[in-house]
N, C-alpha and C positions, 0 to 999 in steps of 0.2 A: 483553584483558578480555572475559569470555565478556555475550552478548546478555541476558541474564537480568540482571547488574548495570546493565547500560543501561536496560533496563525500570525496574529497583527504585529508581533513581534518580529515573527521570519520574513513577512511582508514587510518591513521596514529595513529590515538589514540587505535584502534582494533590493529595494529600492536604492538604499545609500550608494549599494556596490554601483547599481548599472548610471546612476547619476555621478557617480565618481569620475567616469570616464566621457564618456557623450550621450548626448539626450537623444540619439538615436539608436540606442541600446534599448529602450525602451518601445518595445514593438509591438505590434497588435496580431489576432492571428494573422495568418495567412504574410507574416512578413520575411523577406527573403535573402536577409543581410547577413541570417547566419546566427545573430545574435539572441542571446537568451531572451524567451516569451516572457518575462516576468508580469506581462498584462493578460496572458492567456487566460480563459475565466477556474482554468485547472489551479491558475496559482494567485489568486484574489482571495483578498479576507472579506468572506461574506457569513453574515448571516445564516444561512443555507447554505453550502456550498452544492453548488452544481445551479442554485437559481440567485437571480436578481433580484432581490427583494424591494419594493418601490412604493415609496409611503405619500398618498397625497389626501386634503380635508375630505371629508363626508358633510354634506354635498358637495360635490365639487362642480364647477361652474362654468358653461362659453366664456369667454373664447379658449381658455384653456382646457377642458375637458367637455367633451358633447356627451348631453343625455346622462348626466352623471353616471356615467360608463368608463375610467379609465383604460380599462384593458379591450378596447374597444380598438386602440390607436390613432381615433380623430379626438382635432383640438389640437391647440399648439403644445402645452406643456406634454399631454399625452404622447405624441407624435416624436418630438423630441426625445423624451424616455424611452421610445423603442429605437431611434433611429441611433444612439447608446449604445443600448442593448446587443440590437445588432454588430454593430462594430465593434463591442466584445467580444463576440463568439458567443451569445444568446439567444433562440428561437425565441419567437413571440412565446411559446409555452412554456420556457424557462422563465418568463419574468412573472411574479407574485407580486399583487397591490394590498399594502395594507390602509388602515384608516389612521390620522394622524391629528387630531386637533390640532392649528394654527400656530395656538399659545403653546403645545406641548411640545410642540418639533424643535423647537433651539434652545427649551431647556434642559439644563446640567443633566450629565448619567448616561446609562447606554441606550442604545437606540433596538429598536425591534427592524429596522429596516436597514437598505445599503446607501441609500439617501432618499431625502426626501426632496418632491417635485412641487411647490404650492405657491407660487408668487413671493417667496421668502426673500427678502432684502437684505444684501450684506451689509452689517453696520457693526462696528468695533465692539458694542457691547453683546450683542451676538456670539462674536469672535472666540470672547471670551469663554462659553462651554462648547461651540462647536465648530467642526471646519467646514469651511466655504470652497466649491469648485470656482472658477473664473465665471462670467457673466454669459449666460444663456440667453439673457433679455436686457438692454438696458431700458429703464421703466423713466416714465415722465407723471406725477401727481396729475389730477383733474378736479375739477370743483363741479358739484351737482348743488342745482338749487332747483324749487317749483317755480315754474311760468311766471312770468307776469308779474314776480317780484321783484321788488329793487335791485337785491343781489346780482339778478340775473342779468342784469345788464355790464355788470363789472369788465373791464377791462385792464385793471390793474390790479398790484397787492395792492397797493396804497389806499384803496375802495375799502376795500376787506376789511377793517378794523373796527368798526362798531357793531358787526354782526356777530349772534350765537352759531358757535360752531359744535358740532359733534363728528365720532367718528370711534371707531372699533376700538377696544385698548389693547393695546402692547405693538400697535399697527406705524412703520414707519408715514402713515397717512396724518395720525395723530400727531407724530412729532412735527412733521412737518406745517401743522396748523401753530402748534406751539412755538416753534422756533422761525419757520417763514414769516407766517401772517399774521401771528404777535399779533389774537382780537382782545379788546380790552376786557369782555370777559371770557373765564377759564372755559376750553371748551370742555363740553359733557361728553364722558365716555362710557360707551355700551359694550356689551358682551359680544357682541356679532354685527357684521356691518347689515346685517340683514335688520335689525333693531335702530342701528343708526336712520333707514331709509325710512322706516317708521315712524320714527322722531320726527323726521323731517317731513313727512305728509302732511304729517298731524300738527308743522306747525311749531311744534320744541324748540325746534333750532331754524335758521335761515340755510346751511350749507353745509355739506359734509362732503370730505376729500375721501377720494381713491386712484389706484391706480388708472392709467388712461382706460386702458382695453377693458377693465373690470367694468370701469364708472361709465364707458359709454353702453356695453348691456346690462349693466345693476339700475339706471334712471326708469324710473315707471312710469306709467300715464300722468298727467301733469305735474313733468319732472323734466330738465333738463341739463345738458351737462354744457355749464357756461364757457367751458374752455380750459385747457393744457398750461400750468406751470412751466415758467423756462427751468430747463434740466435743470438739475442737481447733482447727475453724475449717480444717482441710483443704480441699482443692475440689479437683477435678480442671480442666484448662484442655487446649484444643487447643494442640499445640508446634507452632513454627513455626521458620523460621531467624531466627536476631537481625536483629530490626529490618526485616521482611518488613512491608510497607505491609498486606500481602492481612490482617493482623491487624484492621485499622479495621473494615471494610467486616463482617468474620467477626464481631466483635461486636457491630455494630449487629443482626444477624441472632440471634445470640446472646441479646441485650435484647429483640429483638421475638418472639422464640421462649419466652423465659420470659413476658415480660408477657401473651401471650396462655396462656398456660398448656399448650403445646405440651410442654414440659421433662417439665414436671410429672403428664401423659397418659402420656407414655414411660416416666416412672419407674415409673407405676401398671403400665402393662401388662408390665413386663421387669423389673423390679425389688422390686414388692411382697412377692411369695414368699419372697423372700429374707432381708428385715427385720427379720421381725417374732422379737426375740434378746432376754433382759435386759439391762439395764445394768449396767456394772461400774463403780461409785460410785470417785468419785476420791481419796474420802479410806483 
């Protein structure tokens, strides 16, 4: 039995106890109530203990990561992950990035990191091999089509239904072509959405869905992003391995990050630019 499930055991049974009584027994350093640190980064089931280990794709991409440099700290997802970090009890040079394919981060088994940070969408079959923190992003689909074609004038789903779609596989962007926009043919799935944008230069497909902030800098020269899906109620959540305690402690940080309006700073300054798309009406 390797030392990390011996931790995640004792991190479990520290969690049950201070969640037994009040959720503010659950304190972060520097807290003054008296009550046991069980989120101190002395007493976290990590990976590494004494570092963070933080797993996001290779490339990775604006607006979430600038200059494909995550330990950089610019970009929103980056940004986020130290502003965590920090409110762990972790210097910038306590946290370690590793590389994480897409497809490989929410499948089944143990994980090489403490979570991973990558635009990952919580969805119940997800659920099923790994655990989800609460929502860091709530995310809205966007449709990208080239200029000057039909698609691109669309202002409804209702439009949408005789065009070829493509889009990344295993990607909540796919499902969402399948289950929203139901076209009557099957859309084409590529191995990378970078392959999808390709298809679609070249003409394969009419439209390929992504996330907003993704889709508004993934459009290329004669490429445009025709407009924003009404919500769905998506969110993006940090992945973690099934049933990792370090999830409690990551959300209360998560809560205190939104309710001070941290989240919401990050998104202004990394994510604004990006937004501002029509909506594409659901009827």
């Amino acid at each position: 039995m390797r030392l990390r499930v011996l931790v995640a055991i004792v991190g479990v049974a520290l969690l049950g106890a201070a969640c037994a009584t009040d959720s503010s027994t659950v304190t972060l350093p520097g807290g003054s109530d008296g009550s046991s640190d069980v989120c101190g980064k002395d007493s976290l089931n990590l990976v590494d203990p004494g570092m963070l280990t933080v797993g996001t794709d290779n490339p990775a991409f604006p607006p979430w990561v600038l200059k494909n440099d995550p330990a950089s700290g610019e970009g929103y997802e980056s940004a986020v992950a130290y502003e965590i970090a920090d409110r762990l009890g972790f210097s910038k040079d306590e946290v370690a990035w590793v590389s994480v394919p897409f497809n490989k981060s929410y499948a089944p088994g143990p994980k090489d990191f403490d979570f991973d940070i990558n635009q990952i969408s919580v969805t119940p079959e997800r659920e099923q091999a790994v655990t989800f923190s609460g929502s860091y992003y709530d995310v809205s689909q966007a449709l990208i089509a080239n200029e000057g074609t039909p698609i691109a004038s669309a202002t409804s789903v209702s439009q949408l239904g005789d065009y070829q779609f493509g889009a990344q596989i295993g990607t909540t962007s796919l499902q969402f072509i399948t289950e929203v926009i139901q076209p009557a043919d099957q859309a084409q799935v590529f191995d990378t959405t970078s392959d999808a944008l390709t298809a679609l230069k070249n003409g394969q497909i009419d439209g390929t869905v992504l996330d907003l902030p993704t889709a508004s800098y993934s459009a290329g020269k004669g490429q445009v992003v025709v407009g924003q899906f009404e919500s769905t109620g998506e969110h993006f959540g940090l992945l973690f391995e099934q049933d990792n305690p370090l999830v409690t402690c990551v959300n209360q940080v998560l809560d205190d990050m939104r309710a001070g309006g941290v989240l919401q700073d990050l998104e202004q300054k990394y994510l604004k630019g990006y937004l501002d798309v029509p909506t594409i009406s659901s009827t």
